[in-house]
C-alpha positions as CSV (number, residue, x, y, z in Angstrom):
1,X,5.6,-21.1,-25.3
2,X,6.9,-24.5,-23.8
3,X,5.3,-27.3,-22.7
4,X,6.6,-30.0,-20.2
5,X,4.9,-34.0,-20.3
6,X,5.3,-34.6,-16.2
7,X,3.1,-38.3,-16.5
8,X,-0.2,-39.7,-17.1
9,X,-2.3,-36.5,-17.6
10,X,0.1,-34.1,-16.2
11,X,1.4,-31.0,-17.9
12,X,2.8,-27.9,-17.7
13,X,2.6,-24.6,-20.9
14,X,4.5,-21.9,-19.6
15,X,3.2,-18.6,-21.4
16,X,5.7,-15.3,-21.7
17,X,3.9,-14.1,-18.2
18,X,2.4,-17.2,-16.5
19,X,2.7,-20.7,-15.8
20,X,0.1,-23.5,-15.9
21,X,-0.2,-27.0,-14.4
22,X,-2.4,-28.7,-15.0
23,X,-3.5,-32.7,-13.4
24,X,-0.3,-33.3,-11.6
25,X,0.0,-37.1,-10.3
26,X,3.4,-37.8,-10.4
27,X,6.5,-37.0,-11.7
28,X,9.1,-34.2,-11.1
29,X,7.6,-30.5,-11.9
30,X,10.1,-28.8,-13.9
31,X,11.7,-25.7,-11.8
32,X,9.3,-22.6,-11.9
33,X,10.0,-19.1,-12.3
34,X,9.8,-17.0,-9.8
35,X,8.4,-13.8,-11.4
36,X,5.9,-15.4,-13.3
37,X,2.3,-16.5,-11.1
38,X,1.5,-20.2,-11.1
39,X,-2.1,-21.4,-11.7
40,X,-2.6,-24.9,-11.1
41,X,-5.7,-26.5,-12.2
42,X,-7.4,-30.1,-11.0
43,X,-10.5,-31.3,-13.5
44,X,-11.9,-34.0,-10.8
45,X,-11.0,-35.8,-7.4
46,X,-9.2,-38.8,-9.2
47,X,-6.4,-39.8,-7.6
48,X,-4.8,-39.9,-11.3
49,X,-6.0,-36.4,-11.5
50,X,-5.6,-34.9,-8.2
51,X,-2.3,-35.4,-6.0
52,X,-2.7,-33.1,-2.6
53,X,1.3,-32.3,-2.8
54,X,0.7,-29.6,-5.7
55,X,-0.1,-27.6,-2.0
56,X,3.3,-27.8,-1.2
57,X,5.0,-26.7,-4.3
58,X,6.8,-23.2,-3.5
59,X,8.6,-20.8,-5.9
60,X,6.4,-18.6,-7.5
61,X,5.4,-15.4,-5.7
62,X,1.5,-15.9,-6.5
63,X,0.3,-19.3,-6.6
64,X,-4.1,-19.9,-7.9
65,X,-5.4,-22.8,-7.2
66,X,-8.4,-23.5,-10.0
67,X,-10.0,-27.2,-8.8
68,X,-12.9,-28.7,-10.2
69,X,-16.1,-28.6,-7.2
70,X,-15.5,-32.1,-6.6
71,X,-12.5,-32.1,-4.8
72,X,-14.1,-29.7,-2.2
73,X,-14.7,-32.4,0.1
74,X,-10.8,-33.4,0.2
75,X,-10.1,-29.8,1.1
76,X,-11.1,-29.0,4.4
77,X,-8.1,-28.1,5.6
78,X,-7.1,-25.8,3.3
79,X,-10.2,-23.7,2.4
80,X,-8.3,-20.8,3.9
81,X,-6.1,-21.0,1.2
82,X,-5.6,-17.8,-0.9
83,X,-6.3,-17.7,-4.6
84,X,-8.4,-20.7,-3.9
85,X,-11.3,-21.1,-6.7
86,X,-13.8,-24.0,-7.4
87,X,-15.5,-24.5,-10.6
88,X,-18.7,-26.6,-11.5
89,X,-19.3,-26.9,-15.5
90,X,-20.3,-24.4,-17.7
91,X,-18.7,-22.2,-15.6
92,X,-16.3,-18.7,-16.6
93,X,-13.9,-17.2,-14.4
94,X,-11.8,-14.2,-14.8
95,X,-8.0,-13.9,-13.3
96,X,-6.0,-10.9,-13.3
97,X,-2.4,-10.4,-12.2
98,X,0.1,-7.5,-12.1
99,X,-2.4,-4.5,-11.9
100,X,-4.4,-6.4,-14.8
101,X,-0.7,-6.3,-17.0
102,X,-2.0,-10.2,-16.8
103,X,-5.6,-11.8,-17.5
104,X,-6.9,-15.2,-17.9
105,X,-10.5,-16.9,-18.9
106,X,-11.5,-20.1,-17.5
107,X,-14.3,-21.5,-19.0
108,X,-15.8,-25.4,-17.9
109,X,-17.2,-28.3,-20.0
110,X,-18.9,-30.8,-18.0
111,X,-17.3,-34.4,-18.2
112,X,-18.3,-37.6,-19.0
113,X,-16.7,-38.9,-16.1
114,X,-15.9,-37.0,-12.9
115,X,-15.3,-33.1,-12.5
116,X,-15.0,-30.7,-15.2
117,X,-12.6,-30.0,-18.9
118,X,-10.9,-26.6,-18.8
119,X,-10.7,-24.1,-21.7
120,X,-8.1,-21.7,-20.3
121,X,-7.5,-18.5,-22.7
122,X,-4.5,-15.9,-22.3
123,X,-2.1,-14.1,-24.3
124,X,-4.3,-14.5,-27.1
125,X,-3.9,-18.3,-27.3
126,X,-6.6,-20.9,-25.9
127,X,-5.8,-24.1,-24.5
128,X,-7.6,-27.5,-23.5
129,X,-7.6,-29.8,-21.1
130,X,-9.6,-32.5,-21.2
131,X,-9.2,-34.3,-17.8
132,X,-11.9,-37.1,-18.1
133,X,-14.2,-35.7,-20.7
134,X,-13.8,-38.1,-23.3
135,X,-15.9,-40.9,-25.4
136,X,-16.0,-43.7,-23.1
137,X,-17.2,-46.3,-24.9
138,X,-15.6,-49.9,-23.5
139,X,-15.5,-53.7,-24.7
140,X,-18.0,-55.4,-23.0
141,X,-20.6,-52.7,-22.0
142,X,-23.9,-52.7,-23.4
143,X,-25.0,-51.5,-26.2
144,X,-27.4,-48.4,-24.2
145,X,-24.2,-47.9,-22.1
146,X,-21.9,-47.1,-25.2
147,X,-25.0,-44.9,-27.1
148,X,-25.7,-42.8,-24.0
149,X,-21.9,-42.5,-23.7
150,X,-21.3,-41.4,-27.0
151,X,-24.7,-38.6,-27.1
152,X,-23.5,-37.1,-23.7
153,X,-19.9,-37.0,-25.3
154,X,-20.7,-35.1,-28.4
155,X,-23.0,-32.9,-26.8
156,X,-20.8,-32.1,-23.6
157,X,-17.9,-31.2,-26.6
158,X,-20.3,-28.8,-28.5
159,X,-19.0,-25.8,-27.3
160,X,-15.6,-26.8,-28.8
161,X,-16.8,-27.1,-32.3
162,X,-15.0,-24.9,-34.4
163,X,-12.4,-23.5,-31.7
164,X,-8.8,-22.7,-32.4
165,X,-6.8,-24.7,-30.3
166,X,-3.5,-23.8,-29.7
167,X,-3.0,-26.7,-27.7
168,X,-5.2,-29.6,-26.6
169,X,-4.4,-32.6,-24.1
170,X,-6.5,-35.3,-25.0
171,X,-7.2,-38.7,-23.3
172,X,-5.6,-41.6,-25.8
173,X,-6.1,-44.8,-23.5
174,X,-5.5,-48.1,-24.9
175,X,-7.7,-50.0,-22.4
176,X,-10.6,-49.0,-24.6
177,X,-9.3,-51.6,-27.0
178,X,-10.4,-50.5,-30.7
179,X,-12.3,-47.4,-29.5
180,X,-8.9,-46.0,-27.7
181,X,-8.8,-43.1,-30.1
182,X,-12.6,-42.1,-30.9
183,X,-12.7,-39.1,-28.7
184,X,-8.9,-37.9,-29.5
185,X,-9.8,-38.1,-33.2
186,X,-13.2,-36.7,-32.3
187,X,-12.2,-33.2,-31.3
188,X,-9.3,-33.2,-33.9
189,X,-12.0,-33.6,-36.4
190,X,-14.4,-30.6,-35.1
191,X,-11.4,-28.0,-34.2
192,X,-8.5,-26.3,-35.6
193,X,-6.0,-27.7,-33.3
194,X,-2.5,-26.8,-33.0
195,X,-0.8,-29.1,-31.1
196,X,-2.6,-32.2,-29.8
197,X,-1.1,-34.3,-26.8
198,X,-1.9,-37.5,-26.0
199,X,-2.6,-38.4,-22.1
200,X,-4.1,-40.9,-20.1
201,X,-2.2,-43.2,-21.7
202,X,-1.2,-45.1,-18.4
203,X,2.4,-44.9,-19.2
204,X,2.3,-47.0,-22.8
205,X,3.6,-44.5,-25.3
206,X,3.3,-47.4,-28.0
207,X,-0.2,-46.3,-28.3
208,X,0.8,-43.1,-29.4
209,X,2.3,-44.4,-32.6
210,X,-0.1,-46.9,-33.4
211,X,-2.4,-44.6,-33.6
212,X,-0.5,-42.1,-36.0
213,X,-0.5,-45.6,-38.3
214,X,-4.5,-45.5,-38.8
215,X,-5.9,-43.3,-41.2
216,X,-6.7,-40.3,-38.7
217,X,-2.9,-40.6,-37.6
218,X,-1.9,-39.9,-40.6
219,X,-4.5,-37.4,-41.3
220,X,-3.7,-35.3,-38.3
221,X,0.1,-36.1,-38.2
222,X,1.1,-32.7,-38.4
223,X,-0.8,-31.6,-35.1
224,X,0.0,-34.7,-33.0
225,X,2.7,-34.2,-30.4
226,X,4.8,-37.2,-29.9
227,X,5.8,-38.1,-26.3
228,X,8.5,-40.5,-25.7
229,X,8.9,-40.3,-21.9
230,X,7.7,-38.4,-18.8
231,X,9.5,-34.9,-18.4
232,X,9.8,-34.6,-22.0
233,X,9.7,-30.8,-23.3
234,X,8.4,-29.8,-26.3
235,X,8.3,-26.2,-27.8
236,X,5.2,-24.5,-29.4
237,X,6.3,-21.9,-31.8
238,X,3.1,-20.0,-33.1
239,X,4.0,-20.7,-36.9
């Protein structure tokens, strides 16, 4: 398995029989193969999140679109669309491909922002993708802003407590000053991730290693991905 950084909170893990892409903004999408489907997923109508030319990409034979309910409204014209699926939270949704040679679970979490997270398990490996479910807490909110933010972040995560991860993209975004990496090192702490990517970073990959210089950097060193640039690709061997 390979994964390709496209920007901001764009990625794409291509498995041995499928491809996903997930949050494309911006950036080039690395070539796709043709005999392998494409599911791309959108977690909410940001227009960081949620770019309408992923309609327009063309090369794979079988394309699903898996878009998070709020984005419905932007869609009008293209509700024909086949392979076309909307998911609210707490959602599950089974995909098979290839007389059921191929199958994929989609399961929601709700966000702490717009839209919906994505757990997304196939060929015995589950990833995550955050979008923006992630502890919000900001300089200069109140105090009852910042505790309901963080009790509606740890209980919206429950159901990744405990998980293997084999790879998790997770929001790491400096403009919440000193709380930039509370939710990144959050879900490191309560799962057995893998590989941990950083996103959301608005395009300052400084942040990245300032954070493996504080004590849960260098805890969780060994899992952190380390992005240098957009198009960046990093292979996942399983040991």
């Amino acid at each position: 398995m390979k994964i390709t950084y496209i920007g901001h909170s764009g990625f794409l893990a291509e498995f041995s029989n499928c491809c996903c892409l997930f949050d494309y903004f911006e950036g080039k999408i690395p070539e796709l193969a043709k005999e392998k489907p494409l599911f791309i997923f959108v977690s909410h109508r940001h227009q960081d999140h949620f770019n309408p030319e992923i309609f327009h990409i063309t090369g794979p034979g079988e394309i699903h679109y898996i878009l998070s309910f709020d984005t419905r409204r932007y869609m009008r014209d293209r509700l024909e669309l086949p392979n076309l699926h909307f998911m609210k939270a707490e959602e599950t949704l089974t995909l098979n491909w290839n007389k059921g040679a191929g199958s994929m679970k989609v399961k929601t979490l709700r966000s702490t922002d717009c839209g919906i997270a994505f757990l997304v398990h196939t060929e015995d490996k589950t990833i995550y993708h955050a979008g923006d479910l992630n502890w919000w807490v900001w300089p200069g909110e109140s105090k009852q802003y910042n505790n309901n933010m963080t009790a509606n972040f740890k209980r919206y995560t429950e159901p990744l407590k405990g998980l293997d991860l084999f790879a998790a993209f997770l929001p790491l975004d400096p403009r919440q000053g000193e709380w930039y990496n509370k939710g990144f090192s959050y879900i490191l702490e309560n799962t057995k991730t893998r590989y941990a990517f950083p996103m959301h970073f608005w395009k300052d990959f400084s942040v990245i290693q300032k954070y493996l210089e504080t004590p849960a950097g260098e805890q969780y060193r060994d899992r952190i991905v380390v992005l240098e640039k957009e198009g960046q690709v990093i292979p996942c061997p399983e040991d």
